[in-house]
C-alpha positions in Angstrom: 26.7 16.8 -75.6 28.9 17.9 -73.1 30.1 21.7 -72.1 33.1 22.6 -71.4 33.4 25.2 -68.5 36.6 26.2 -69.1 35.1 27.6 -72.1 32.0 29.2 -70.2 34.4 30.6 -68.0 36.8 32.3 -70.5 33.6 33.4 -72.2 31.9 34.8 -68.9 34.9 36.5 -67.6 35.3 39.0 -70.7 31.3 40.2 -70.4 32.0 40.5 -66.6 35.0 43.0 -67.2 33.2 44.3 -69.6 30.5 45.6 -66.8 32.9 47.6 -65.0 35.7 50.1 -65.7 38.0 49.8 -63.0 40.3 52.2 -64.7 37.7 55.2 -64.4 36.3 54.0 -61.2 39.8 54.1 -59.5 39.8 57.8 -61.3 37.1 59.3 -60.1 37.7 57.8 -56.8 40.7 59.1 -56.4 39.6 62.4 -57.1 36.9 62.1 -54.6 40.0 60.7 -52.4 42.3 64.1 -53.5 39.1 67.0 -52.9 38.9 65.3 -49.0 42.6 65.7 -48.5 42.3 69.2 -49.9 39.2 69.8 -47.0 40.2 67.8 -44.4 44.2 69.7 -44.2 42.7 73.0 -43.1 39.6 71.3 -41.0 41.1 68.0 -39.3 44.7 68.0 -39.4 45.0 70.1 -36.4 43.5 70.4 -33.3 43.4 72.6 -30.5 43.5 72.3 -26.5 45.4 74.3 -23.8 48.4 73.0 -22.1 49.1 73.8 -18.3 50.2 77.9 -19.0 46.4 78.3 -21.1 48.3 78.4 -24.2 46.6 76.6 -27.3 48.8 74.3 -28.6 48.3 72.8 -32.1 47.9 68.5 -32.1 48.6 66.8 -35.1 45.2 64.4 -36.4 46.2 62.8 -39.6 45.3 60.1 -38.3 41.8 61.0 -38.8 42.5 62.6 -41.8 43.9 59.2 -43.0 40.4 57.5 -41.8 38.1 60.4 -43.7 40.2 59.9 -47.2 40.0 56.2 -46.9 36.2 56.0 -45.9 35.7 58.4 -49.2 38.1 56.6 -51.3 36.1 53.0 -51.0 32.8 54.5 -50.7 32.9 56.6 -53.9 34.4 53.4 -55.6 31.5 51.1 -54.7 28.8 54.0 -55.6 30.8 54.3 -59.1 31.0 50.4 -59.9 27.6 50.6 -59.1 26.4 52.6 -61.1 28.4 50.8 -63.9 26.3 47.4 -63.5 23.6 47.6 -66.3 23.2 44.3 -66.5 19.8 42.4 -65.9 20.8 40.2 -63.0 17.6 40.5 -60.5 18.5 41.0 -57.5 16.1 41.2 -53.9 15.2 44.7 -54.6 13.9 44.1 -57.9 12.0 41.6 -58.2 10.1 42.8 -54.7 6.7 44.3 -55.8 6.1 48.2 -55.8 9.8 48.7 -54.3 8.7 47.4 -51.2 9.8 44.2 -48.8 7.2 41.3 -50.4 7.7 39.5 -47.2 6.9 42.0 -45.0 3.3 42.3 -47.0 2.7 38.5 -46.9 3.7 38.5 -43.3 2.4 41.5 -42.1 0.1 39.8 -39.3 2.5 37.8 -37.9 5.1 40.4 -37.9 2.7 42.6 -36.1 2.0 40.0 -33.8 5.6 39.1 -32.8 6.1 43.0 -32.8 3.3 43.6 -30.1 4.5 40.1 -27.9 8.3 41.6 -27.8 7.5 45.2 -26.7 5.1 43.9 -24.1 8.0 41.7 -22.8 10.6 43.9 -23.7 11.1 45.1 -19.6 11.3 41.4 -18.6 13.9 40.5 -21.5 16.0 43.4 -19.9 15.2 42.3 -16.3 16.1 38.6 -17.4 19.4 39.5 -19.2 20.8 42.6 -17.3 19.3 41.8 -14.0 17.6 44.8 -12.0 20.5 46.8 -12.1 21.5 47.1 -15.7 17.7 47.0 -17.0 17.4 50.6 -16.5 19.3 51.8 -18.7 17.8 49.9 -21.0 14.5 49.9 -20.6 14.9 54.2 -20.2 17.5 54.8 -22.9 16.2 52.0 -25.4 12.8 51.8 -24.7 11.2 54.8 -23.7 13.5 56.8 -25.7 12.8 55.2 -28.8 9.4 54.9 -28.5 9.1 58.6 -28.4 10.7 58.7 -31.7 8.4 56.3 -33.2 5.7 57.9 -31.9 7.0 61.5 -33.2 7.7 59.8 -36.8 4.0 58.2 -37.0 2.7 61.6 -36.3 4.6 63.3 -38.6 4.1 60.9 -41.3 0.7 61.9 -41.4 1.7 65.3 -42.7 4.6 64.3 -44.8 4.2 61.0 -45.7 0.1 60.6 -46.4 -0.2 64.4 -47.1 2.6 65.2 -48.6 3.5 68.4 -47.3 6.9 68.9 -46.3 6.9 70.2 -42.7 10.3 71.3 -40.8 9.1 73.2 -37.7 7.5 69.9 -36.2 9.6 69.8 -32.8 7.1 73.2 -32.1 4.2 71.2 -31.6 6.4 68.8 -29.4 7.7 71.8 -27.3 3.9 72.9 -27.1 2.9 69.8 -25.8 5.8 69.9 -23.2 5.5 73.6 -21.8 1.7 73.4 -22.1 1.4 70.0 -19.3 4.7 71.5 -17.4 2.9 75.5 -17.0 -0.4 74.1 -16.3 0.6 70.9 -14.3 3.0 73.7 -12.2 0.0 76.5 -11.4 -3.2 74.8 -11.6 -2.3 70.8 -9.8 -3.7 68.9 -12.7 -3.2 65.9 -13.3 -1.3 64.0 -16.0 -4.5 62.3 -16.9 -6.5 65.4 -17.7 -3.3 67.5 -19.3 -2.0 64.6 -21.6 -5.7 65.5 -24.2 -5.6 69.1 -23.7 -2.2 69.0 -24.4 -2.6 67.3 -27.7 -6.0 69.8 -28.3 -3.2 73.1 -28.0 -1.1 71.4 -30.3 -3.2 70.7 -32.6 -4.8 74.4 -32.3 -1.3 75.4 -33.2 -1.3 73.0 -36.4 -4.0 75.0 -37.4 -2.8 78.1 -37.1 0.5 77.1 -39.1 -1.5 75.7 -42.1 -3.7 79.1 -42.8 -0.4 80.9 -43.9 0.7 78.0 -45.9 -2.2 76.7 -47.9 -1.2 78.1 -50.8 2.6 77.1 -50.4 4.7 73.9 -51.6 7.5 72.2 -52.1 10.8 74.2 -50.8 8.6 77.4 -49.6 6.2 75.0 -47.5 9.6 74.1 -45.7 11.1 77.4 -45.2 8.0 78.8 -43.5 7.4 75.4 -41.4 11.3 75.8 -40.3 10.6 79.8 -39.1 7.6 78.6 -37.6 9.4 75.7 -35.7 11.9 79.0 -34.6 9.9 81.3 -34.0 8.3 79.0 -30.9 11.5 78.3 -29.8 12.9 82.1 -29.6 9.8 82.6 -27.8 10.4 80.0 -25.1 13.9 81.5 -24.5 12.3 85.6 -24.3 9.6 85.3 -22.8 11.1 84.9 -19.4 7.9 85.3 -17.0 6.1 82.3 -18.7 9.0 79.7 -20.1 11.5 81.3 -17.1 13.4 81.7 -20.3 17.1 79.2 -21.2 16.5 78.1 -17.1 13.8 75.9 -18.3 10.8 74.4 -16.1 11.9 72.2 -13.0 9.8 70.1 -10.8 7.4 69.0 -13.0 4.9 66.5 -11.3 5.1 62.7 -12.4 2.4 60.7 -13.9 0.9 58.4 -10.9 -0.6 54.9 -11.2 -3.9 55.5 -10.4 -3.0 58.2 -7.8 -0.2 55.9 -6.3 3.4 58.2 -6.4 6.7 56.1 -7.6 7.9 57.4 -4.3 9.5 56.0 -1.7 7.0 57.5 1.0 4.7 55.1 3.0 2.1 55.9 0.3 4.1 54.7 -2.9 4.1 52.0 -5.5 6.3 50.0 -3.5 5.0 50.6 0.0 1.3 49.7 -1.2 2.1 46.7 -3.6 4.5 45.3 -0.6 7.6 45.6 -2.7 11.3 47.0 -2.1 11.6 50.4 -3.7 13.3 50.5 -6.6 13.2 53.4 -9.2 13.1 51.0 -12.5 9.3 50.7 -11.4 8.7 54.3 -12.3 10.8 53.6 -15.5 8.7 50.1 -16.8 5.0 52.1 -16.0 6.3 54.9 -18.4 7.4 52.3 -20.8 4.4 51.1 -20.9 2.5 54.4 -21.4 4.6 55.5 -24.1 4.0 52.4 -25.5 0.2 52.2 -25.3 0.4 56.3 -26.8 2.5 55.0 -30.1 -0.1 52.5 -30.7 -2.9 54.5 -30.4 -1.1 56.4 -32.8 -0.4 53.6 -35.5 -4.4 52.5 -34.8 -5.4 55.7 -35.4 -3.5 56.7 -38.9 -4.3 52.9 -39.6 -8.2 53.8 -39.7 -7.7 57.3 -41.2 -6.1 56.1 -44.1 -9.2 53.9 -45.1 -11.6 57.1 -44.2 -12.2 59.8 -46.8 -9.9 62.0 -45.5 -7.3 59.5 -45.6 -7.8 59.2 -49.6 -7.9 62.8 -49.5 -4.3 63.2 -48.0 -3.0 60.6 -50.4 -4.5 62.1 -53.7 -3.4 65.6 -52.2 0.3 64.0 -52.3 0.3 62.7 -55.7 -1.2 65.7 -57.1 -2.6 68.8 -55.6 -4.4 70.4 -59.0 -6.0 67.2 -59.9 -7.2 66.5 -55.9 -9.0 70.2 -56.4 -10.2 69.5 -59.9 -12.1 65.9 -58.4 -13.8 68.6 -56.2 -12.1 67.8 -53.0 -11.4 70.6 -50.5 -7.7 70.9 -50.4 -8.0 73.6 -47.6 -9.6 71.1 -45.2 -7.6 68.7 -46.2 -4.4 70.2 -45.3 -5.6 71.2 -42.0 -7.1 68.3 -41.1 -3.1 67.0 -41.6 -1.5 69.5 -39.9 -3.2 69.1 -36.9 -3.9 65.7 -36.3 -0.2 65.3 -36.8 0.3 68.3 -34.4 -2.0 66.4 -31.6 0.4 63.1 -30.9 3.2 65.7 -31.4 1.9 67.7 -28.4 0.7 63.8 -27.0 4.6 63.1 -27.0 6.0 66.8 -25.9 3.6 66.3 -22.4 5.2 62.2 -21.8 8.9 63.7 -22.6 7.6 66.9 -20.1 6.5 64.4 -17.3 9.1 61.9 -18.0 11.8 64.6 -17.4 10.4 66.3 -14.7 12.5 69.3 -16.3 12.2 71.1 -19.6 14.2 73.7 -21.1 14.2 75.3 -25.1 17.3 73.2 -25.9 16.0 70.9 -26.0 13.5 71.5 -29.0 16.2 72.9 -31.8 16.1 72.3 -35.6 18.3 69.3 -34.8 14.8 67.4 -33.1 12.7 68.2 -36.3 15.7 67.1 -39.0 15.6 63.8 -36.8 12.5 63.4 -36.7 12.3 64.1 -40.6 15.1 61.5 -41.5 13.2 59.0 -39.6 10.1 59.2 -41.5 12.2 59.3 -45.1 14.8 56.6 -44.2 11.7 54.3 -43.1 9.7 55.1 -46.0 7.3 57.9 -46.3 3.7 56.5 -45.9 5.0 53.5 -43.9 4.8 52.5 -40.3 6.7 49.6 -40.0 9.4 51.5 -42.4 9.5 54.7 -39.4 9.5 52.2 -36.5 12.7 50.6 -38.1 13.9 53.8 -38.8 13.5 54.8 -35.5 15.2 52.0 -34.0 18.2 51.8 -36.1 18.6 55.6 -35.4 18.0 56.0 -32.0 19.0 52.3 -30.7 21.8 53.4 -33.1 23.2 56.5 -31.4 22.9 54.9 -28.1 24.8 52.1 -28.8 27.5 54.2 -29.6 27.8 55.2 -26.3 28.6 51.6 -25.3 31.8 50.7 -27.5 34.0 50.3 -25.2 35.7 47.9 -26.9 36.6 50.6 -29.9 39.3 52.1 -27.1 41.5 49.1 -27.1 41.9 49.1 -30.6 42.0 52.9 -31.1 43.7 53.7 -27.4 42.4 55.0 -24.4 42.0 59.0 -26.1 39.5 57.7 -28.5 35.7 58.5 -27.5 33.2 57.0 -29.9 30.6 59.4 -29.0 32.4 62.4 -30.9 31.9 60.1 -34.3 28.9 59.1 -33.8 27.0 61.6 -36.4 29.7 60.9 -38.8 28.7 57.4 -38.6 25.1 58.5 -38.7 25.5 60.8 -41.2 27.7 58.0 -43.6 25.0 55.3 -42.9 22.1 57.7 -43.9 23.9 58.3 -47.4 24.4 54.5 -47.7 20.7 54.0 -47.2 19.2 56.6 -49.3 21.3 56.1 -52.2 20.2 51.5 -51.8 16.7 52.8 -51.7 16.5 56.4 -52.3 12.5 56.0 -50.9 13.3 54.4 -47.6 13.4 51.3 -46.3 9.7 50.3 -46.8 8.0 52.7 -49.7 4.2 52.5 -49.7 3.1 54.8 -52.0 0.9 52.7 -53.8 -3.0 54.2 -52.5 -5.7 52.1 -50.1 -8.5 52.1 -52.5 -8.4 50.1 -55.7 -10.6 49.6 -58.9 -11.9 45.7 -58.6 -10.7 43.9 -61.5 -12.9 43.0 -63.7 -13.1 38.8 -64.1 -13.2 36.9 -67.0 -16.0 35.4 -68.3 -15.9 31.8 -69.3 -16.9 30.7 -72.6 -19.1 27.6 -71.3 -21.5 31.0 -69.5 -21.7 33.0 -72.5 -22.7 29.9 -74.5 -25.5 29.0 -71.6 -26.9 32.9 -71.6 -27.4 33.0 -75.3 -28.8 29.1 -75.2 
């Protein structure tokens, strides 16, 4: 028997429109729309600049204003028909096991694999494409500076995302690992070699010292005393003037060699002994590589912690503190053990970013570095390495990137500078993401140790063993 579609049709339409109320969602986006205009009149419709008598003069922006009511009109409609959808279509999200990418776990090898083989080529992608001049940049501003990220995230996703304890003051054990290789690299001559592990060892002294006072703390109070902590470092960096030299920061730090060899252009250097011309983007593919070979040990490392006792400890301490103290484990080492393993490739980072500068300075260790660093690990997916390294890309490569749209000026006009909206674009993407998948991009929260299951036994056995 035949079916007719114009019937399926008429009958499919109805239970469609029946999903959504268009009537309320155009109401409460309009709303949304109307409290914007209300904010924006006294914020953004005006700005100031002086003319040539230094008299402020007030420019009308409503053009912006237009672009913020818009953005806020559309977006609170597509959050509100969202939510309106209760039907049972599946969709990729749901049908993906444990909230997380099912091809990612099938794959996970080769992944890794192509991972490793692109970031070892990565320098002679840039080489091939930009040529020696343009691969600087982006070898320096993509690669090194993202891997420093990374790195930062998979260190602190030891404390927040396997322990579970919610730290805000982590750029203190980067700046620790900075001032501690620039101070003693400065008075004493050592070398970047022998200063990269002490550096991580103070760091991770100073974890220690930050989880005494908060053993007994969680939640919202573990954060408030993490974020004093993370100040308290910094206001000492800018008073205590005879050992930071205060807001003038730390200058002429000495560069890492390669095996004692300067990136100098002195008879002596890296392109003087290997018989090359010198070039400065040799200096800038040898720190690549470091801070490449430093996230990785990172990854390994969490990677065979998470499989050791105190791996299982962190993760049963996240799920639930009483009953990780009633199974007789020792919360207080446990927390410790987080804080300052985390602490150490902090401080492993905060001494590459010291000798990669060659000048350091408070500024740049504000609140701002920890809440990056802290969005990168939840956006990726607490517990997840492969979820922070995305994270870490999207955000960084993300906010570089920005400072290469040209192109935006010949639509918007010469005025327009990208880089001014670049955290609003940030700061709109991270609200897309985390209301798709409120736990990141990658959640892993299921544990690393599982009961075996027990298997069937067939009725053919049973009738042998009573035969």
């Amino acid at each position: 028997m035949a079916s007719n579609p114009t019937a399926t049709t008429a009958t499919a339409s109805p239970a469609a429109a029946a999903r959504y109320d268009i009537k309320a969602a155009l109401k409460e986006a309009g709303f949304a729309a109307l409290v914007t205009l209300g904010l924006c009149i006294p914020i953004v419709a005006w700005g100031t600049r002086q003319n040539m008598d230094n008299v402020l003069v007030l420019d009308p922006r409503w053009d912006a204003v237009a672009w913020a009511v818009a953005i806020v009109f559309v977006g609170r409609l597509l959050v509100v028909l969202r939510k309106q959808d209760r039907t049972e279509k599946k969709t990729l999200v749901r049908i993906l096991p444990h909230g997380t990418f099912a091809f990612f776990q099938r794959h996970s090898r080769l992944f890794s694999l192509f991972g490793l083989g692109f970031l070892a080529t990565f320098p002679a992608i840039a080489i091939g494409l930009a040529g020696w001049g343009g691969a600087l940049k982006w070898i320096d501003n993509f690669g090194v500076q993202i891997l420093i990220y990374v790195m930062l995230g998979w260190g602190l996703n030891i404390v927040v995302g396997l322990a579970g304890l919610l730290d805000l003051g982590y750029v203190a054990f980067y700046a620790v690992g900075a001032y501690s290789y620039a101070l003693l690299a400065k008075n004493f001559g050592l070398s970047f070699w022998v200063l990269l592990p002490l550096a991580g060892i103070l760091a991770a002294f100073w974890g220690m010292l930050l989880g005494f006072p908060v053993l007994r703390l969680r939640g919202d109070y573990l954060a408030i005393v993490t974020l004093a902590f993370g100040e308290i470092i910094r206001l000492v960096l800018v008073n205590w003037t005879e050992f930071s030299n205060g807001y003038a920061g730390i200058s002429g730090i000495p560069r890492p060699t390669f095996f004692g060899i300067p990136f100098t252009a002195a008879d002596n250097g890296f392109a003087a002994v290997f018989g090359l011309e010198f070039s400065p983007i040799y200096r800038t593919i040898f720190l690549y590589y470091l801070i490449l070979c430093l996230a990785l040990l990172t990854a390994f490392v969490t990677l065979r912690l998470r499989r050791l006792p105190v791996g299982r400890a962190w993760e049963a301490l996240r799920e639930d503190e009483i009953a990780c103290r009633s199974l007789g484990i020792n919360t207080t080492n446990t927390k410790l053990t987080a804080f300052s393993i985390g602490a150490m490739f902090g401080g492993f980072a905060g001494a590459f970013f010291s000798a990669r500068q060659g000048f350091i300075s408070p500024e740049s260790f504000v609140f701002m570095e920890s809440a990056v660093i802290l969005a990168i690990v939840v956006l990726g997916g607490m517990g997840s390495l492969w979820g922070v390294a995305i994270a870490a890309v999207a955000m960084i490569g993300g906010t570089e990137l920005l400072r290469e749209l040209e192109w935006m000026k010949q639509i918007f006009g010469n005025d327009f500078d990208p880089t001014k909206y670049r955290m609003l674009i940030f700061g709109f993407a991270m609200v897309v993401i985390m209301i798709w998948k409120p736990r990141g991009l990658i959640s892993t929260r299921e544990p690393t140790a599982f009961l075996k299951e027990k298997k069937a036994i067939s009725s053919d056995l049973v009738q042998e063993g009573h035969g």
